[in-house]
TITORBA-873256 format. One record per residue (C-alpha): x, y, z; residue in three letters; residue number from 0. Coordinates in nm, 4 decimals, padded with zeros to 6 digits. Example, Ala and Ser with C-alpha at 12.3 -4.5 7.8 and 13.67 -1.06 7.14 Angstrom:
residues 2
{x=01.2300 y=-00.4500 z=00.7800 r=ala k=0}
{x=01.3670 y=-00.1060 z=00.7140 r=ser k=1}
This chain:
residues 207
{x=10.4574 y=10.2822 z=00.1318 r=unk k=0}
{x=10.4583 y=10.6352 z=00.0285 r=unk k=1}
{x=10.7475 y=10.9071 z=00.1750 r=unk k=2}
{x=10.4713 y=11.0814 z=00.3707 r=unk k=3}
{x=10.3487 y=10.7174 z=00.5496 r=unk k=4}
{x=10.7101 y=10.6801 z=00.5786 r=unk k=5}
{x=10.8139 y=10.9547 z=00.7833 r=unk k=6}
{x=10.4790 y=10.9956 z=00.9785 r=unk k=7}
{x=10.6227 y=11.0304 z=01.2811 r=unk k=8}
{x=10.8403 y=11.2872 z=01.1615 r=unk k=9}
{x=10.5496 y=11.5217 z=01.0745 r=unk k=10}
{x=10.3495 y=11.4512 z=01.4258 r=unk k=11}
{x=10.6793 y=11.5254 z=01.6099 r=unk k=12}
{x=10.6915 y=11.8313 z=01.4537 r=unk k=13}
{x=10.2857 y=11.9632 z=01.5495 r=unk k=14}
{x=10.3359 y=12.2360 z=01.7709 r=unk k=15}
{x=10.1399 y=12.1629 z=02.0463 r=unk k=16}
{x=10.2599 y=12.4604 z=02.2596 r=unk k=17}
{x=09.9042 y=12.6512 z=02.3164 r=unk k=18}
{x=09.7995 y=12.3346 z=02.4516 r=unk k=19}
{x=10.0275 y=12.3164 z=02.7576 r=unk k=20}
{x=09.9305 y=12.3213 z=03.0269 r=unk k=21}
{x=10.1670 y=12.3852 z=03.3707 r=unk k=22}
{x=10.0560 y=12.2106 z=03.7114 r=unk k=23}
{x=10.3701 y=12.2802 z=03.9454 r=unk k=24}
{x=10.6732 y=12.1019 z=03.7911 r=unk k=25}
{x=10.5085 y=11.9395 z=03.5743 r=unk k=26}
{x=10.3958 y=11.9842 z=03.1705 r=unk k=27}
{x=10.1213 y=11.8624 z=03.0774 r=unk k=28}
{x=09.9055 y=11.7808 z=02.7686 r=unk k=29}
{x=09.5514 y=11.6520 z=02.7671 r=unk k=30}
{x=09.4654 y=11.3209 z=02.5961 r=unk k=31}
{x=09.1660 y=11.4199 z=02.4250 r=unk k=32}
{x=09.3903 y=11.7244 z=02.2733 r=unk k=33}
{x=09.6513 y=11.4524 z=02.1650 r=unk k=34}
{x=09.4203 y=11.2387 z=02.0207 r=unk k=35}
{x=09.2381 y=11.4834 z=01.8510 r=unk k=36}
{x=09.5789 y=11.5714 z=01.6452 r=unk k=37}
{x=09.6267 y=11.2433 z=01.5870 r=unk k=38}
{x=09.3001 y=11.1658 z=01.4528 r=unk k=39}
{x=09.3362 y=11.4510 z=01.2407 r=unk k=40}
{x=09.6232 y=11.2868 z=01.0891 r=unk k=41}
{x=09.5239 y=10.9402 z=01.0954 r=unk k=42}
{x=09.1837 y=10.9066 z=01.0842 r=unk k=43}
{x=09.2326 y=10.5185 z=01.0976 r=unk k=44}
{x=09.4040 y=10.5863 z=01.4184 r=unk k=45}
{x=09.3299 y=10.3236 z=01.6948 r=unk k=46}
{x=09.3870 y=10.2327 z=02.1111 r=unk k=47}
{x=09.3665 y=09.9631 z=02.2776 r=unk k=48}
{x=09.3228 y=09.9351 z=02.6248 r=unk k=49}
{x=09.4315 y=09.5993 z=02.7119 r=unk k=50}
{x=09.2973 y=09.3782 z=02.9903 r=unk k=51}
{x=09.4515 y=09.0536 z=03.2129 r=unk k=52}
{x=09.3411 y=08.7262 z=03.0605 r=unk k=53}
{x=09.3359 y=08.5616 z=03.4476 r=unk k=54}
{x=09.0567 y=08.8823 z=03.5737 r=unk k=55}
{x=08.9033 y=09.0090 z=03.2170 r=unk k=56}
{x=08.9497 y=09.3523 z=03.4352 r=unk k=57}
{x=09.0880 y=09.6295 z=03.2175 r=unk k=58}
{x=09.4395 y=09.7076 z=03.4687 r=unk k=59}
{x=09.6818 y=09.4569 z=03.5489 r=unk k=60}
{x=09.8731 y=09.3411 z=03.8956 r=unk k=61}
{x=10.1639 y=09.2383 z=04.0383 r=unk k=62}
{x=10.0407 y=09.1177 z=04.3628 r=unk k=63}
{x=10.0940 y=09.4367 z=04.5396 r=unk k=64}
{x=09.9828 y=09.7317 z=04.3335 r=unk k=65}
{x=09.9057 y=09.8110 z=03.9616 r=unk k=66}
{x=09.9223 y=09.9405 z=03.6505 r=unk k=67}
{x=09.7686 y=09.9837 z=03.2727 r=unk k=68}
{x=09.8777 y=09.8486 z=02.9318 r=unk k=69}
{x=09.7294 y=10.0715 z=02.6362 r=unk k=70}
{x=09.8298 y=10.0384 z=02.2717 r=unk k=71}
{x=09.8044 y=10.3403 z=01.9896 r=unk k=72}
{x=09.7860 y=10.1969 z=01.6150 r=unk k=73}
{x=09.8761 y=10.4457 z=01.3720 r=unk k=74}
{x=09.9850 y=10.3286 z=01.0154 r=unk k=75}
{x=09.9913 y=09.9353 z=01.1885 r=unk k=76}
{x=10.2495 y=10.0509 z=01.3701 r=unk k=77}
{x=10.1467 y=09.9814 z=01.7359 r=unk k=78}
{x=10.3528 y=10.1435 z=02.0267 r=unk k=79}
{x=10.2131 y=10.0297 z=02.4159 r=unk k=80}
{x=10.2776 y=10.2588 z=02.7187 r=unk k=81}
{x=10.2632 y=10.0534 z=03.0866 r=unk k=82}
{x=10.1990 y=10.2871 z=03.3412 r=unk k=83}
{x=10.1418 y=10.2216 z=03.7008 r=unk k=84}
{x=09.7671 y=10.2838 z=03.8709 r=unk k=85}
{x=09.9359 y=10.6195 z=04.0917 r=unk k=86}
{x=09.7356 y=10.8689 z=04.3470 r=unk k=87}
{x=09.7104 y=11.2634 z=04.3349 r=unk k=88}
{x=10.0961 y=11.2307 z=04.4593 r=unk k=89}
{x=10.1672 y=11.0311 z=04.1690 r=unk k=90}
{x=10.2415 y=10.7193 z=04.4394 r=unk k=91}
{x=10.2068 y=10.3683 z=04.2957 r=unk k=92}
{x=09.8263 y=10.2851 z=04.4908 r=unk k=93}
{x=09.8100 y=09.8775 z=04.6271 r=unk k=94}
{x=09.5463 y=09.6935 z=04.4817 r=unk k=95}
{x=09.3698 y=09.7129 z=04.7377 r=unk k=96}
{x=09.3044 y=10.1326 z=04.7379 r=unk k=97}
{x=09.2489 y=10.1159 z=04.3314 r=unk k=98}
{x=08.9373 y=10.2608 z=04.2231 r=unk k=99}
{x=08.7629 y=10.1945 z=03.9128 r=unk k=100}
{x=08.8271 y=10.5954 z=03.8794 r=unk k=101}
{x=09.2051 y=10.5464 z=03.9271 r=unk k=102}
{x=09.2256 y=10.3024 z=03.6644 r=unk k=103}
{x=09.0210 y=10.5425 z=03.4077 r=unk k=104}
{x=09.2805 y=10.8161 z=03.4792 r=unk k=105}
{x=09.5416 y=10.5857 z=03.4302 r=unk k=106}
{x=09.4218 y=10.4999 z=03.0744 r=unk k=107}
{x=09.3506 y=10.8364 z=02.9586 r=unk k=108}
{x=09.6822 y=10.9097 z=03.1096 r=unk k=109}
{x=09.8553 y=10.6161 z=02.9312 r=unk k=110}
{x=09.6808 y=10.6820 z=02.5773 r=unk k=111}
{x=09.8605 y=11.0318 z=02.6001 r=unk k=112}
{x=10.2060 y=10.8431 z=02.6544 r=unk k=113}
{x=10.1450 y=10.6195 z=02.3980 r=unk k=114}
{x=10.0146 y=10.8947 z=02.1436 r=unk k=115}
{x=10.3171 y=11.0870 z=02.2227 r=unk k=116}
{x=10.5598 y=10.8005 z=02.1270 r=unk k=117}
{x=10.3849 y=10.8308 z=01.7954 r=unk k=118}
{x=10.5534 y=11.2002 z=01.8000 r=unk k=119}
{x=10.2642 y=11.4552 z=01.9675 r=unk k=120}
{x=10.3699 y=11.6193 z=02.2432 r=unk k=121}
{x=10.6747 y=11.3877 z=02.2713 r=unk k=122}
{x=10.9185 y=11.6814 z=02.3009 r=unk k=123}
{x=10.7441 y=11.7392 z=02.6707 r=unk k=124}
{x=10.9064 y=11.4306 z=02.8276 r=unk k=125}
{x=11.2597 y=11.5935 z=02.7248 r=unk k=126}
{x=11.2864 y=11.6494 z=03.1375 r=unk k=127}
{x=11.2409 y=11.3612 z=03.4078 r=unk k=128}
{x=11.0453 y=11.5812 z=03.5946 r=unk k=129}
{x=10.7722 y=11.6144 z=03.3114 r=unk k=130}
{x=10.4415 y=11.3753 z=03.2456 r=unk k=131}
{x=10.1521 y=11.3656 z=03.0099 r=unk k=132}
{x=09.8362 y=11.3801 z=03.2021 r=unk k=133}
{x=09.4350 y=11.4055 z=03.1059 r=unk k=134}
{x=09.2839 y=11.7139 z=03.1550 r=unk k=135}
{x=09.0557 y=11.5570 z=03.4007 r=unk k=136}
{x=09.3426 y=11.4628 z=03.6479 r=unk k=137}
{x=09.2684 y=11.8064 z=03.8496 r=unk k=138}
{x=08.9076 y=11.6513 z=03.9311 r=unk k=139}
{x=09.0406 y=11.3199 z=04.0973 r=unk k=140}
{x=09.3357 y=11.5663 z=04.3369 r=unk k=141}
{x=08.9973 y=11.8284 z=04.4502 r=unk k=142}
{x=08.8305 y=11.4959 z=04.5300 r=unk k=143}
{x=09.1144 y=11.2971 z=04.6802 r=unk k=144}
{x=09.2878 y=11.5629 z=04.9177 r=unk k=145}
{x=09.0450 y=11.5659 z=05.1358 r=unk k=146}
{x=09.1382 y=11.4595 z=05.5375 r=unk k=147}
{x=08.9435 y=11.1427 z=05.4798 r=unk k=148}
{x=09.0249 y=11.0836 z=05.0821 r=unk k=149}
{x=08.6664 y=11.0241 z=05.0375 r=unk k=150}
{x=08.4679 y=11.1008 z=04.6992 r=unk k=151}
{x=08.1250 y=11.2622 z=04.7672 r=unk k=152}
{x=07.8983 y=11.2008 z=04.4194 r=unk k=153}
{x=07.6242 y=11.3689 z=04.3363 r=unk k=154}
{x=07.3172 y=11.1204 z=04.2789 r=unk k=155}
{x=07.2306 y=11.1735 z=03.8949 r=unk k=156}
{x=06.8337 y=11.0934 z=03.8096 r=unk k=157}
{x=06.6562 y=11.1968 z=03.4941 r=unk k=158}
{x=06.4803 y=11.5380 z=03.5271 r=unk k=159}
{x=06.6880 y=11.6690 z=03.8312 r=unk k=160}
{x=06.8245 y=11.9720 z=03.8244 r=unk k=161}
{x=07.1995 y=11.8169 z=03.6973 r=unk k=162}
{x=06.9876 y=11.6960 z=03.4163 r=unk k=163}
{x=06.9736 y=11.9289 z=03.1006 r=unk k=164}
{x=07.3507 y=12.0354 z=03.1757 r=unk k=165}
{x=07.4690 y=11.6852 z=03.1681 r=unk k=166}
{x=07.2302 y=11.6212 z=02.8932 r=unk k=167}
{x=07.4369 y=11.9397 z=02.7142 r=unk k=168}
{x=07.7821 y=11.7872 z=02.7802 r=unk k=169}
{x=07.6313 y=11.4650 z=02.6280 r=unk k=170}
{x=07.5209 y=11.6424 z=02.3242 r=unk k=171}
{x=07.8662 y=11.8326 z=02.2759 r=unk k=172}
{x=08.0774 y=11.4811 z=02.3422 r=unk k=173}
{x=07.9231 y=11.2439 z=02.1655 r=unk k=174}
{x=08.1555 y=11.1461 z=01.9683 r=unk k=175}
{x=08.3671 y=10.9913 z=02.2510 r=unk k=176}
{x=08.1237 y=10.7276 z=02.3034 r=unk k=177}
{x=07.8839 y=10.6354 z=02.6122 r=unk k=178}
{x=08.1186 y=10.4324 z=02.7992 r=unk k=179}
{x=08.3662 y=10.7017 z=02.7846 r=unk k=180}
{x=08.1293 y=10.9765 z=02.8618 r=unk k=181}
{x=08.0041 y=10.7796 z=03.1349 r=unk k=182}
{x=08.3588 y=10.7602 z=03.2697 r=unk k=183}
{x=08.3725 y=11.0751 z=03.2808 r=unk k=184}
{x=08.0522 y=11.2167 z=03.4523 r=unk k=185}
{x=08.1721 y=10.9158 z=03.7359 r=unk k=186}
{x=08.3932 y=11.2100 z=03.8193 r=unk k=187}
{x=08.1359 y=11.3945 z=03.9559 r=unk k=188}
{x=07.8121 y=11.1940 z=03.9333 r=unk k=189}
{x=07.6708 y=10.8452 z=04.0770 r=unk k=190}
{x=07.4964 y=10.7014 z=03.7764 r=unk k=191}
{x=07.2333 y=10.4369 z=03.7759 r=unk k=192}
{x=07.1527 y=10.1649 z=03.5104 r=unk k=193}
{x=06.8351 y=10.3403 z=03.3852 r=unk k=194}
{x=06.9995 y=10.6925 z=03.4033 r=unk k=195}
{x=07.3171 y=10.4970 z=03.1868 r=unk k=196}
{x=07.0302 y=10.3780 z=02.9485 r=unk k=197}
{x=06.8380 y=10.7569 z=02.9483 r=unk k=198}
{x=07.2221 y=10.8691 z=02.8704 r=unk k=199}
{x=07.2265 y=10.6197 z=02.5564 r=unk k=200}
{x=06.8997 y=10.7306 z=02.4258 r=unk k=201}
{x=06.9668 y=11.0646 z=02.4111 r=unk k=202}
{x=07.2825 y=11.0268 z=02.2046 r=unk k=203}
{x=07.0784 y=10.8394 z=01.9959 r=unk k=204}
{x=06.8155 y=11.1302 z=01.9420 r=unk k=205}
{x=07.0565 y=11.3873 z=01.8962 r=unk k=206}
């Protein structure tokens, strides 16, 4: 193994992520798809792994009473997992019971950032308790969730509406995450069918 695989983690520990930091309250914060895209950069080989319970083939865990995540970041074959718990906008542990599939997707992204960092990127910002890693897309599920009722309203995607060509843009820009995660994403905001899922796949295809 060469000096520079040697001391990788030395050189991520030492990217300056700063311009990337973000502030919510208490609270320092660093996108995942920022993170990743520095690691990437470093490792192309770079891998996660977003592990799921033998007993449920579901891609969260549980203890009987709430849950939580289990994602794994390869870099050099050195593997380092992060465990985080599925939380709410409050950062409160959720019971299985109130877990959406949109909690667990924040979870991961969150996770993957936790585990990236313990690769070295962006690890200085846990050097307070008070501080987390969290995706970029975390401000989404709090606007949705702090409402009286803690409802999420989605708007009903179809191919041709007027959503269309702009979601058809963000496809286009994104691709390179992958349809599942893109999909993921536009759950945020959208209600997605099968065929619209399928339209989704094509045009990533054509493009």
């Amino acid at each position: 193994m060469s000096k520079t695989e040697n001391n990788y983690f030395k050189d991520l520990v030492a990217k300056d992520v700063t311009k990337h930091v973000k502030k919510k309250g208490n609270f320092s914060y660093l996108s995942w798809v920022i993170a990743w895209n520095y690691l990437k950069q470093e490792d192309e080989n770079a891998q996660r792994i977003v592990y799921e319970a033998p007993e449920t083939g579901l891609n969260w865990f549980s203890d009987g009473m709430t849950g939580y995540v289990k994602v794994g970041i390869i870099v050099k074959d050195i593997e380092h997992i992060d465990y985080l718990p599925i939380k709410d906008f409050r950062h409160k542990s959720l019971t299985v019971d109130k877990i959406t599939s949109m909690d667990v997707n924040t979870a991961i992204q969150r996770s993957t950032a936790k585990a990236i960092a313990m690769h070295g990127i962006g690890l200085n910002l846990y050097a307070n308790e008070d501080t987390l890693i969290i995706p970029e897309f975390e401000e989404t599920k709090k606007t949705v969730t702090t409402t009286k009722e803690k409802t999420q309203t989605l708007i009903t995607l179809d191919i041709g509406d007027m959503n269309w060509s702009k979601v058809l843009t963000y496809v286009s820009k994104n691709k390179a995450l992958g349809l599942e995660e893109i999909t993921q994403r536009l759950k945020a905001k959208y209600s997605i069918k099968a065929t619209v899922k399928k339209e989704l796949a094509k045009s990533m295809k054509d493009n």
